[in-house]
Wavefront OBJ file of the C-alpha trace (Angstrom):
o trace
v 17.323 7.137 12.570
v 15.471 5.031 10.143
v 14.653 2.243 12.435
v 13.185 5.255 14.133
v 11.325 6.334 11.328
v 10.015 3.236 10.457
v 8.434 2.567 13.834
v 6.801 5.863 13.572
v 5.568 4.636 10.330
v 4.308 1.691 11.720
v 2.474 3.361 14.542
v 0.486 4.922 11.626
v -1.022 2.230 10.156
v -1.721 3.019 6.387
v -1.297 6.658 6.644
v 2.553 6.478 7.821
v 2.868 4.485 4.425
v 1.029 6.464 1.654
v 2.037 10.034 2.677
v 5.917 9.581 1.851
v 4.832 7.715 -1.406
v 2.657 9.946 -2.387
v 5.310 13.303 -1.712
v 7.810 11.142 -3.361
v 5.616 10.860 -6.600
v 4.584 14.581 -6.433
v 8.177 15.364 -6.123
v 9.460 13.092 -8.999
v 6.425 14.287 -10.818
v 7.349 17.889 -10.625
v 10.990 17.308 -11.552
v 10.172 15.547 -14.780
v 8.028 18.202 -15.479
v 11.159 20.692 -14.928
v 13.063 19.282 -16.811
v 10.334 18.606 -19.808
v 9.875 22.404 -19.909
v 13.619 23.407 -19.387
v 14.559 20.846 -22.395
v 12.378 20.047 -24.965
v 9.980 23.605 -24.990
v 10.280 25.027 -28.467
v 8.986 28.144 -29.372
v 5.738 29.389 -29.796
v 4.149 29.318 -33.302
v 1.196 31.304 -32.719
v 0.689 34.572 -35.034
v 1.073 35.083 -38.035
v 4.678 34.154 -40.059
v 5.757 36.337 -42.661
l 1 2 3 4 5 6 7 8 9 10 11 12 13 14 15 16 17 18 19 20 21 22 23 24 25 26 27 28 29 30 31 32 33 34 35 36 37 38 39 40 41 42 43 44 45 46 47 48 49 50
């Protein structure tokens, strides 16, 4: 399976190579920012404290 993958990927030229990289970084990307906002949000200081 990856040989065939990476014949399809070759048949492609440049495009075969940048769309997996670039859904890889979108994917990474969106997981970091997960786990940013599931871990280090603290809570909103807007209003007025008493």
């Amino acid at each position: 399976m990856m040989t065939d993958c990476l014949a399809l990927m070759g048949n492609m030229s440049w495009l075969g190579w940048l769309m997996p990289l670039a859904v890889l970084s979108l994917l990474g990307l969106g997981i970091a920012a997960l786990l940013k906002y599931l871990f280090f949000s603290s809570t909103p200081t807007t209003g007025a404290r008493s």
